[in-house]
C-alpha positions in Angstrom: 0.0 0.0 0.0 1.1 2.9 -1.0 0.2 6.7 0.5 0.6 10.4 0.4 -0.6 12.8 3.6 -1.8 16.2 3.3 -1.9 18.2 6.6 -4.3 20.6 6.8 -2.4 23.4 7.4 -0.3 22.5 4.4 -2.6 23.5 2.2 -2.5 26.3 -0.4 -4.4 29.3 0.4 -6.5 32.6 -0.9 -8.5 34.9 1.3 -10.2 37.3 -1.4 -12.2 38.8 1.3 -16.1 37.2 0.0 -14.2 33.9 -0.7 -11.6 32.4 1.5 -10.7 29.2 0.3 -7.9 26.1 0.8 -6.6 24.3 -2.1 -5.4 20.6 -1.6 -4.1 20.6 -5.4 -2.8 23.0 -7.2 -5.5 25.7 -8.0 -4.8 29.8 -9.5 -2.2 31.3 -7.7 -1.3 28.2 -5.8 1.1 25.9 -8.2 2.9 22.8 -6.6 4.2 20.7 -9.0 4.1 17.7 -5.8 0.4 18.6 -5.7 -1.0 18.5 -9.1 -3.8 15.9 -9.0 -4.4 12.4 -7.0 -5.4 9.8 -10.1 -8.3 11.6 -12.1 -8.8 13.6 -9.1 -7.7 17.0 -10.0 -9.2 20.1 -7.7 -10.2 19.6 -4.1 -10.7 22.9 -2.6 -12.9 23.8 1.0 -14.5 27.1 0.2 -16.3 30.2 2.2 -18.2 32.4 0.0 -19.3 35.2 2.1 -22.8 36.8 1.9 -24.3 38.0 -0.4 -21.6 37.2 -2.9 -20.4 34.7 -5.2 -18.4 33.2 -8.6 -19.9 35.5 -11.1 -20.4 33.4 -14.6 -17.2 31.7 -15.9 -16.7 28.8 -18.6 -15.7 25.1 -18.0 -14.9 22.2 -20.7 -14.2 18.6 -19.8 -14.7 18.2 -16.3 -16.7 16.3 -13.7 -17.5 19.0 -11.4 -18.8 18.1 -8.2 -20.3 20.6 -5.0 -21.3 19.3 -1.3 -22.5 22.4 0.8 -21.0 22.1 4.5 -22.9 24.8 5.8 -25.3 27.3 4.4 -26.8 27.5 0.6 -25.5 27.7 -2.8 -27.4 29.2 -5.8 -26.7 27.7 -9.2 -27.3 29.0 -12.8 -25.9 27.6 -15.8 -26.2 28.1 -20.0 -28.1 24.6 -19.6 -31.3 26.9 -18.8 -30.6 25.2 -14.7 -30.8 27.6 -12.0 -31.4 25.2 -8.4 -30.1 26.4 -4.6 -28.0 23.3 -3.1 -27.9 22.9 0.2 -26.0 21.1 3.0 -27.1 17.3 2.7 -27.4 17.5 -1.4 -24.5 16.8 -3.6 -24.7 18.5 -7.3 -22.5 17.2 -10.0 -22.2 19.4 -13.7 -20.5 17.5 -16.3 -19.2 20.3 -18.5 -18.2 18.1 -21.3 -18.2 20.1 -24.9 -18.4 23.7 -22.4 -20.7 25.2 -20.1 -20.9 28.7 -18.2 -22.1 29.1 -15.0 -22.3 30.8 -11.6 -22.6 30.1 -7.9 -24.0 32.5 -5.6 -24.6 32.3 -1.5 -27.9 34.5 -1.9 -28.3 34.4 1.9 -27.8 37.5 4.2 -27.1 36.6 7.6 -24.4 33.3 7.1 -21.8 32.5 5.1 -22.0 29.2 2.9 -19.3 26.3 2.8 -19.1 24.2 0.6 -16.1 21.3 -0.9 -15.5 22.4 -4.8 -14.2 18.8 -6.4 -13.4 18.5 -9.9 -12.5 15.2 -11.9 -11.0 14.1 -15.3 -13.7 12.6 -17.2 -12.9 9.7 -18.4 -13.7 10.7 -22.7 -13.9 14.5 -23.7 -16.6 16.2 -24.9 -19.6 14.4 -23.5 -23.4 16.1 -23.4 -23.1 19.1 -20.9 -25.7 17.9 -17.9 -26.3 18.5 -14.2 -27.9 17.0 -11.4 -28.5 17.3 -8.0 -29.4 14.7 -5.0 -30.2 14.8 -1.4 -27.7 12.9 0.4 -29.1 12.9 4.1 -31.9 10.5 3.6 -29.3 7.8 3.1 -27.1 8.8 6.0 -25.6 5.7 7.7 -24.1 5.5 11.0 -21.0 3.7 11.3 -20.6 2.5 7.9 -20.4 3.5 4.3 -22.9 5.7 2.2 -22.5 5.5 -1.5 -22.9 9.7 -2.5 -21.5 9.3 -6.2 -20.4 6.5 -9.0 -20.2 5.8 -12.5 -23.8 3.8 -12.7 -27.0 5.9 -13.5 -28.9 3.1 -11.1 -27.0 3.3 -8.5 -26.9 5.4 -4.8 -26.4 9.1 -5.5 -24.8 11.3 -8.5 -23.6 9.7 -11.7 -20.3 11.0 -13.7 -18.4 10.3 -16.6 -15.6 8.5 -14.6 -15.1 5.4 -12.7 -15.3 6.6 -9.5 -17.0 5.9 -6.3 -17.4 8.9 -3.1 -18.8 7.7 -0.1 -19.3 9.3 3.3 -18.0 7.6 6.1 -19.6 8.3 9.8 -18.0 6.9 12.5 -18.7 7.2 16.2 -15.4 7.3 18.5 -13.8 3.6 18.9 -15.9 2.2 15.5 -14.6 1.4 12.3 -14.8 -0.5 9.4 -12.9 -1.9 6.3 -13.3 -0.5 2.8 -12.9 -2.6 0.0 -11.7 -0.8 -3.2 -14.5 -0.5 -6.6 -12.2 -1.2 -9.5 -8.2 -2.5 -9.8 -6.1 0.4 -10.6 -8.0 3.1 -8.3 -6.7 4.9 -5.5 -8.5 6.5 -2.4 -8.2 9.8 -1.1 -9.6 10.3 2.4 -10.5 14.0 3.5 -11.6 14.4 7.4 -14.5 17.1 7.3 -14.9 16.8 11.1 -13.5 14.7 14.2 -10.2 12.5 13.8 -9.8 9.1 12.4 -7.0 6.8 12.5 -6.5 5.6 8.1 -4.7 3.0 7.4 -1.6 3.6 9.6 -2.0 7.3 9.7 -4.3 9.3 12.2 -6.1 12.1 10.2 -7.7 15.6 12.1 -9.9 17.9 10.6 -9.6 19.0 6.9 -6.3 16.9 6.8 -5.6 14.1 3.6 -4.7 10.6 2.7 -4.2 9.1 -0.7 -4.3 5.5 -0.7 -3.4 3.5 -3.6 -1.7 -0.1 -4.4 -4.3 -1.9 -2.2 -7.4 -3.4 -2.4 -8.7 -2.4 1.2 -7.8 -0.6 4.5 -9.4 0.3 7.4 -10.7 3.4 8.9 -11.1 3.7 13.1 -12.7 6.8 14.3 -10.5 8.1 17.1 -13.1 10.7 18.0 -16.7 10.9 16.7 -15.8 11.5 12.5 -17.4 12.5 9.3 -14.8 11.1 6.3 -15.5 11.5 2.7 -14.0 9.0 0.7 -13.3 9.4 -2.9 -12.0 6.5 -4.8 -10.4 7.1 -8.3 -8.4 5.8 -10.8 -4.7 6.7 -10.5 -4.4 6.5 -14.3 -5.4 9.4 -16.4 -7.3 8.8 -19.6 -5.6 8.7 -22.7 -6.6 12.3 -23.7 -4.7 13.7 -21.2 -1.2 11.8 -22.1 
């Protein structure tokens, strides 16, 4: 097994003033050539948008892009004709495919909105521009494994152009549990969005990351009561890219 650690605090950052944002992978001003991508997985950043503001509209072109709200809401309008409010327990995925604009907005006055902005290789170029949107709470499991996003229409949460697999992990202190990889060839990364959880060997705290890769399970022990999202992608990227 092999793995990289991100500690929180190693992170890039950018504090605009409405946005304040950490970039796990190299994102605008922040370029590490260590910290390009994990697999297909290419942006992971934990954003604040302040109120009343937001991204004003802005392209995008072959990429999986994927939003979970933290706290708060977040206003979507795209040149699909979609405008939707995402909220915390929803996930929203926008394949952008051939090219899409859009914006994001936190429309509320009195809080602040956080949300994880993920973005992933797809695994062909120029697919049908679509979005889609899910709740996510009314599968919430306890000590165990919820299936948010995959590459199956049919299945447990979001579909994208990619096989990949995201699933929330909740874990009350001293529980755990083994995962079992989707797919030969993928890799893990493992971001703590609350509590501490021992990862394989490593112990993770908040808003700190594991990439896991050359195995086909670990295990995951929460060390305190812990909210893990697990996102499980290939480590090869498509032939496009190359």
């Amino acid at each position: 097994m092999k793995t990289v650690y991100h500690k929180a605090d190693t992170r890039g950052h950018a504090n605009h003033g409405w946005l304040n944002s950490y970039h796990t992978f190299s994102f605008a001003n922040y370029q590490n050539t260590e910290r390009s991508h994990f697999g297909v997985l290419r942006v992971l950043n934990d954003d604040t948008v302040s109120q009343g503001m937001g991204f004003g509209t802005h392209p995008h072109k072959n990429m999986e892009i994927i939003s979970i709200p933290l706290e708060g809401d977040l206003e979507h309008k795209d040149s699909m004709g979609t405008t939707a409010v995402i909220k915390k327990g929803e996930i929203q995925v926008m394949s952008a495919g051939t090219g899409v604009m859009h914006s994001e907005y936190n429309k509320n006055k009195d809080e602040a909105v956080k949300f994880l902005q993920i973005w992933i290789f797809p695994k062909e170029e120029n697919v049908e521009p679509r979005y889609d949107q899910k709740s996510i709470k009314e599968g919430e499991k306890i000590n165990g494994f919820q299936q948010i996003l995959s590459p199956n229409k049919n299945d447990d949460g979001v579909w994208i152009h990619q096989d990949a697999w995201f699933n929330l992990a909740n874990f009350t202190k001293g529980n755990g549990k083994n995962y079992t990889l989707n797919k030969k060839g993928n890799g893990v990364y493992a971001f703590v969005l609350k509590g501490s959880a021992k990862v394989g060997d490593r112990i993770l705290n908040e808003k700190d990351g594991l990439g896991i890769w050359d195995t086909q399970s670990f295990n995951i022990e929460a060390v305190e009561d812990a909210e893990i999202l697990l996102m499980e992608v290939p480590m090869e990227l498509p032939s496009y890219l190359k």
